[in-house]
C-alpha positions in Angstrom: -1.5 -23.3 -6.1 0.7 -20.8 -8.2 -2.5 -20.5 -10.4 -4.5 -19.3 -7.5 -1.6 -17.0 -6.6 -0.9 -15.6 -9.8 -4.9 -15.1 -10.5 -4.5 -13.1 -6.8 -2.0 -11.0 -7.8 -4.1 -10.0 -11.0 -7.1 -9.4 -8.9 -4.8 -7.3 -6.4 -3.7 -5.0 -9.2 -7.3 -5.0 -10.6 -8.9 -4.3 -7.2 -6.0 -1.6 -6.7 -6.9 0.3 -9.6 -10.7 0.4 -8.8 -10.1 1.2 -5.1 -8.2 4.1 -5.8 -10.0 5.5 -8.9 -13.6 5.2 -6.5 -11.7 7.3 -3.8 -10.5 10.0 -5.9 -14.5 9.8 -7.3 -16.3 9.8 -3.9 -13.5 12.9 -2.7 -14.5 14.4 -5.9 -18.2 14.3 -5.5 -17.7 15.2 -1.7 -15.7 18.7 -2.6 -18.1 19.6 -5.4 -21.6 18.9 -3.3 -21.4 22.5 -1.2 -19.5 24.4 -4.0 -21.7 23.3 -7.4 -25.2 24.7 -6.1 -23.1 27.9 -4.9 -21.8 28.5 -8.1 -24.9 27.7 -9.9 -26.8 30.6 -7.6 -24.1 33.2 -8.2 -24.4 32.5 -12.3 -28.3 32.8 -11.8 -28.4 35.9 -10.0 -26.6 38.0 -12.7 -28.3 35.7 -15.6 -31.0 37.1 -17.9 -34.3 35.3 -18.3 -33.7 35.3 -22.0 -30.6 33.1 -21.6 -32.1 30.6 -19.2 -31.7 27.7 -22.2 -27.9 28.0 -21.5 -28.0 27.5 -17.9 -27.5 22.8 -18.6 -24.5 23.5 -20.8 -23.3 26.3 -19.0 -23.5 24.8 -15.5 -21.9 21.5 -16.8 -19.4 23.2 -17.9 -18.7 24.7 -14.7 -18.8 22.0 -12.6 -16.5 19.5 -15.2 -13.8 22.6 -14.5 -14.1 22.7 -10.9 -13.8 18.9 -10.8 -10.4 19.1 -12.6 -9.5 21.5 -10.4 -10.4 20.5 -7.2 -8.7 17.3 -8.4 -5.6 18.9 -9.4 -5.4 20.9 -6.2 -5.2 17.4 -4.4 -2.4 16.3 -6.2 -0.2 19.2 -6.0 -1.2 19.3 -1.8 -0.3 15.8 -1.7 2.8 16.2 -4.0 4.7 13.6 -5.6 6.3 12.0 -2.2 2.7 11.3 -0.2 1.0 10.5 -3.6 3.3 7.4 -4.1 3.7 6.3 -0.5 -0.3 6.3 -0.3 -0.4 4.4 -3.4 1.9 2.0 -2.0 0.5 1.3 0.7 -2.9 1.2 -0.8 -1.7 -1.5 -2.9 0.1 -3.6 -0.4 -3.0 -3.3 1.4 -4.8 -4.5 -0.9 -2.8 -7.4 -2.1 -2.3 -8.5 2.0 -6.2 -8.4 2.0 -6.6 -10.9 -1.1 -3.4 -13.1 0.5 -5.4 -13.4 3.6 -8.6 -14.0 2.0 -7.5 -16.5 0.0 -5.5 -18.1 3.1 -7.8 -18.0 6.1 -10.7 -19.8 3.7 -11.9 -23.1 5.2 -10.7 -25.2 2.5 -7.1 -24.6 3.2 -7.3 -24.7 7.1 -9.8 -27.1 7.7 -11.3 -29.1 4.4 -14.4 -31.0 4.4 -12.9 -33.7 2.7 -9.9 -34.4 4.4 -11.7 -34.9 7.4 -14.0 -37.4 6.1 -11.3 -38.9 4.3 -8.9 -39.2 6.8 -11.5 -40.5 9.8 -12.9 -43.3 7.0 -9.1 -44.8 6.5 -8.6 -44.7 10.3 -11.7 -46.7 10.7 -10.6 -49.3 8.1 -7.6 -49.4 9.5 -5.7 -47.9 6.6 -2.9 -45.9 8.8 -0.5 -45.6 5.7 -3.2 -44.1 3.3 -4.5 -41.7 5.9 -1.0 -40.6 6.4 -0.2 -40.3 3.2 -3.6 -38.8 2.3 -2.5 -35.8 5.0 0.8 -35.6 4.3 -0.4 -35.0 0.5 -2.9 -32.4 1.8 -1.6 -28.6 2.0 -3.6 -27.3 4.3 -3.5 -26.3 8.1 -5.3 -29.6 9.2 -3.2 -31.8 6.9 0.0 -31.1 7.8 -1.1 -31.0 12.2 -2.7 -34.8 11.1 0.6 -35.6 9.3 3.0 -34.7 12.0 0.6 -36.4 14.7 1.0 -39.6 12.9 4.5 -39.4 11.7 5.5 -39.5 15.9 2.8 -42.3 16.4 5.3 -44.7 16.8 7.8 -43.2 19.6 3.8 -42.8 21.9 0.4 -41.0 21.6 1.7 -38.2 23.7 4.5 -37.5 21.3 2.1 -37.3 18.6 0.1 -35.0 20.3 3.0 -32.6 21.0 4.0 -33.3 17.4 0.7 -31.9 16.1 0.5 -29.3 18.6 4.5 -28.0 17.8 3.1 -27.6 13.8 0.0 -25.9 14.9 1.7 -23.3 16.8 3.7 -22.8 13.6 1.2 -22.4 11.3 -0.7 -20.1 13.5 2.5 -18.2 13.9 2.7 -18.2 9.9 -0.8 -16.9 9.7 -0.5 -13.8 12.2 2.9 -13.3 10.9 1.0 -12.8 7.4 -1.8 -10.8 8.8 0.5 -8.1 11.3 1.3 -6.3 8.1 -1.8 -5.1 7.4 -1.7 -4.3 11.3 1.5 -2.3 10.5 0.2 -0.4 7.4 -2.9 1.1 9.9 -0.5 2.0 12.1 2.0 3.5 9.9 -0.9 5.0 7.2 -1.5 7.9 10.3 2.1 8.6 11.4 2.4 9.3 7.8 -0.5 11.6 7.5 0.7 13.7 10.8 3.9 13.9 9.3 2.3 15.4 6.2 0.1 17.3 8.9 3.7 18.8 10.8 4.9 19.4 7.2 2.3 21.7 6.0 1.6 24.1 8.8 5.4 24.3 8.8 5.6 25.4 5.1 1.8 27.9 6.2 4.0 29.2 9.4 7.2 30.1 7.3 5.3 32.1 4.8 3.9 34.3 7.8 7.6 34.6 9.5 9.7 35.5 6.1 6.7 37.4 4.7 7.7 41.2 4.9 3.5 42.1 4.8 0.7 39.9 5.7 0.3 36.9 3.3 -2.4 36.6 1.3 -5.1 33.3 2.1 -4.0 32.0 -1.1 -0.2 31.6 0.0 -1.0 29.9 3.1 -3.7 27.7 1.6 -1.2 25.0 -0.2 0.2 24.6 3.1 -2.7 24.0 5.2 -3.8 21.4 2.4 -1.0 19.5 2.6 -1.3 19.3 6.3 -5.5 18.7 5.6 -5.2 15.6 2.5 -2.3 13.7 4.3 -4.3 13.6 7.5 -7.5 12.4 5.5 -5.7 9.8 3.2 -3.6 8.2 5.9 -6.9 8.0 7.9 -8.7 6.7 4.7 -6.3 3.7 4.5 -5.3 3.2 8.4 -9.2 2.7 8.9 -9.9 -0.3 7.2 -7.1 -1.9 7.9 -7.0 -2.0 11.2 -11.4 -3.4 11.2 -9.7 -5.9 8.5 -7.1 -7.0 10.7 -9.0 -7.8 13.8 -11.8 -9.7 11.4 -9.5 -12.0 10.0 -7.3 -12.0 13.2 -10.5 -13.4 14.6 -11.7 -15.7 12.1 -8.0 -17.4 12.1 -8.1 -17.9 15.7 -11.8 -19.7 15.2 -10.2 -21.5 12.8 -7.1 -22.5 14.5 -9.5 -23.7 17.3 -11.3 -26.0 15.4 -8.4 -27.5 13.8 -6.8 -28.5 17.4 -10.1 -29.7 18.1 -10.6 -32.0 14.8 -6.8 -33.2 14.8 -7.3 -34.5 18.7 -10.5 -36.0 17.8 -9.8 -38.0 15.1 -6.2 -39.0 16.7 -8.2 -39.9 20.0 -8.6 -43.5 19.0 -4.5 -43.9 19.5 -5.0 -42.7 23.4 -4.4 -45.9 24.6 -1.5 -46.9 22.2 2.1 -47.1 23.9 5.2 -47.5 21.7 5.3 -51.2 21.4 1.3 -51.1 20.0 2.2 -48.1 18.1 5.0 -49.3 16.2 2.7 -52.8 15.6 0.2 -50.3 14.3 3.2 -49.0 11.8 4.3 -51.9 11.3 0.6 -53.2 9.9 0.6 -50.2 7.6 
């Protein structure tokens, strides 16, 4: 178990790095569509036909400078404050998405083989090994099967409010796990208004203190501030809020099915008081 969450934490920090390097590249090639082919028309209308072999190098040139550019323009809108609050949340993200992954999987709710384990020592009437054999079993199903059978003795109903008492709790574990990602796409957008509020604050005051009309230039860091935080906290609050309600969903199904299995298999104690339960735990 620590292996498989140490090997998620590396894939988190992996996954991180990728995610937000692709971003900056897919912003990148976004800004640059409309203004490469404009800049490559205005260098064409004043070239000579002579010099048309430099127009590759030239133009490539062009439009590796307006990358870094447009690129450093982002960072100084965002500033140092919304760069590392969106990377921190885009990592935390991220590593919440691999935790839940990893946790909502069928083998650790609801494995295959406990269930045909378990059912094949019920039917040889090997209570002791299936309980042992559930109690030994991490998962969501194994410890509802465990609890069911440890309160066998004291009546079938108890066991049945024993299973259903751990279920609730492990369904309480795996929303608890899940409304942070919930939290982060509500927070991501707050975040980004603030930035929004921020920057035509900072675009208003240079109109108010300016003793002559401002040039576009001065009020343009502003408006970008108010511009990248909106997109960014959008950028992160949007997936995971769709990522949320998926798993959300697929935990519920899951959750389902494991109140489902654990009655069925424990069905065959229905008619087991606690005199002929404690017999039973007395045979094991």
């Amino acid at each position: 178990m620590r292996q498989k969450f140490s090997l998620g934490w590396i894939g988190t920090a992996v996954f991180s790095f990728w995610l937000l390097s692709g971003t900056l590249v897919v912003f990148s090639g976004i800004t640059l569509v409309d203004a490469t082919p404009a800049a490559a028309q205005e260098e064409g209308d004043f070239d000579e036909p002579e010099a048309a072999a430099d127009e590759p190098a030239a133009a490539s040139s062009d439009v590796e400078g307006l990358s870094r550019s447009r690129l450093k323009w982002m960072f100084r809108a965002l500033g140092w404050f919304y760069t590392i609050v969106f990377l921190s949340l885009s990592f935390t993200l991220v590593a919440l998405l691999i935790m839940n992954l990893m946790q909502a999987r069928r083998e650790n709710i609801v494995p295959l083989a406990l269930v045909e384990g378990f059912e094949a020592h019920l039917s040889e009437k090997r209570y002791q090994e299936a309980y042992e054999m559930a109690k030994n079993d991490d998962s969501f199903l194994g410890k509802v099967l465990s609890a069911g059978l440890a309160k066998l003795s004291s009546g079938y109903d108890q066991a049945i409010e024993a299973m259903q008492e751990v279920g609730e709790e492990e369904n309480m574990k795996i929303e608890h796990r899940l409304s942070y990602m919930a939290l982060i796409g509500t927070v991501s957008p707050m975040i980004g208004l603030l930035g929004t509020v921020q920057g035509m604050i900072s675009s208003f005051s240079v109109i108010a203190f300016s003793p002559t009309a401002p040039k576009p230039s001065e009020l343009a860091m502003g408006i970008s501030t108010a511009l990248f935080t909106t997109l960014v906290g959008l950028f992160i609050a949007i997936p995971s809020i769709a990522i949320y309600n998926i798993l959300r969903n697929r935990a519920a199904r899951l959750a389902l099915e494991v109140g489902i299995l654990s009655e069925g298999l424990m069905s065959r104690f229905s008619n087991v008081g606690a005199a002929g339960a404690g017999t039973a735990k007395k045979q094991t």
